[in-house]
C-alpha positions in Angstrom: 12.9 -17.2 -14.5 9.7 -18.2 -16.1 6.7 -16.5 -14.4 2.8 -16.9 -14.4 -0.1 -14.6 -13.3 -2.2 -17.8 -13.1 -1.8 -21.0 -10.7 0.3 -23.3 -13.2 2.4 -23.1 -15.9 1.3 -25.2 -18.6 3.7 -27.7 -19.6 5.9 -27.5 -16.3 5.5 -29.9 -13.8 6.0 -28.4 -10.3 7.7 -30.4 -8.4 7.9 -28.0 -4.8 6.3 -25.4 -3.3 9.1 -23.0 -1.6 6.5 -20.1 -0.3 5.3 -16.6 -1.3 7.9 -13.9 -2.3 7.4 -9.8 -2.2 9.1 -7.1 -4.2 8.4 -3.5 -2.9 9.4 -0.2 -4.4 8.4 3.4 -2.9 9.8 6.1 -5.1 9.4 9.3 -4.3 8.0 11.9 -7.2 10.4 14.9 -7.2 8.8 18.6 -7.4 9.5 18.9 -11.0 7.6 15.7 -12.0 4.8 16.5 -9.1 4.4 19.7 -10.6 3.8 18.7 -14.4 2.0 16.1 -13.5 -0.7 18.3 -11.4 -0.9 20.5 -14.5 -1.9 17.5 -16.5 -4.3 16.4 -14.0 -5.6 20.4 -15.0 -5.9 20.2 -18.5 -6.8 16.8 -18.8 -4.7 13.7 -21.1 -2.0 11.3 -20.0 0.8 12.1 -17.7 3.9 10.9 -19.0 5.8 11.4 -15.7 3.6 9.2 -14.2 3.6 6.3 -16.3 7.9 6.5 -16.6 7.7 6.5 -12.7 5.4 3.4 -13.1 7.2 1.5 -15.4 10.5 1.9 -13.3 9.0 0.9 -10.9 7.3 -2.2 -11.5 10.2 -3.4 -12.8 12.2 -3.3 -10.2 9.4 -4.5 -7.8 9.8 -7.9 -9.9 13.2 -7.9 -10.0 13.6 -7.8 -6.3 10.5 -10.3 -5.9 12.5 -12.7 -8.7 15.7 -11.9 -6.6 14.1 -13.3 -3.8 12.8 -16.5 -5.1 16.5 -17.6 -6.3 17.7 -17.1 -2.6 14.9 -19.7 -1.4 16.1 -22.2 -4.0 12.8 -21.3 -6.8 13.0 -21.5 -10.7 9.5 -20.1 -11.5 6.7 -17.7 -9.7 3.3 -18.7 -10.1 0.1 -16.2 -9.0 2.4 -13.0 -9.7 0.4 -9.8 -8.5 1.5 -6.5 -9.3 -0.3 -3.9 -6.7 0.0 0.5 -7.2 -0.7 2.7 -4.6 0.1 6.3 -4.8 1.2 8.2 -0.9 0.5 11.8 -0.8 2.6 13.2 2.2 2.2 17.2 2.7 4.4 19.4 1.6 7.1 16.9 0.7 4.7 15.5 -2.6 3.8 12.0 -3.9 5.5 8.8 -3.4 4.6 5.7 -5.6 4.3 2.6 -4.3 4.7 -0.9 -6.0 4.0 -4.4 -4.7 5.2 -7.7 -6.6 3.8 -10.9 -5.2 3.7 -14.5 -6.3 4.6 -17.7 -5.0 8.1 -19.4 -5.5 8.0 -23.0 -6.9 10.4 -25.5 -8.5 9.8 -26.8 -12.0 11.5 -29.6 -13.7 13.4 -28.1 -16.2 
């Protein structure tokens, strides 16, 4: 499925509009991932658990946005957003959450 972050795809004629699609992922950190990652917010430089979380993530949240856009008859997704948000619940640690968006068109192939 050909995708775009910007309103057209160059080349590609779209021929329908089918409507905005959403991919959402909230993973939860576990205690041992939580935990290293609040000693590298200590000592400072990049957390590694972190960006692996985010990476997973965000995949998925496109996949299940692209999944989406088949079932409503799309070939392409224009405007795609990718949103982060990070959940702290007490006591049970840090949940990550991920928001695809985009809108589901038809191109002539």
């Amino acid at each position: 499925m050909i995708m775009s972050t910007s309103s057209i795809l160059q080349e590609k004629n779209i021929k329908e509009y089918r409507g905005i699609v959403f991919g959402e992922v909230i993973n939860g950190i576990n205690f041992a991932k939580d935990f290293a990652i609040n000693v590298t917010n200590f000592i400072g430089g990049r957390s590694k658990e972190y960006e692996e979380e985010l990476v997973n993530s965000r995949a998925c949240a496109i996949k299940e946005m692209m999944e989406r856009a088949k079932k409503i008859g799309a070939n392409a997704l224009i405007g795609v957003k990718i949103d982060v948000e990070t959940i702290s619940v007490e006591d049970k640690g840090t949940m990550l959450m991920v928001v695809a968006s985009g809108t589901a068109v038809v191109v002539e192939e």
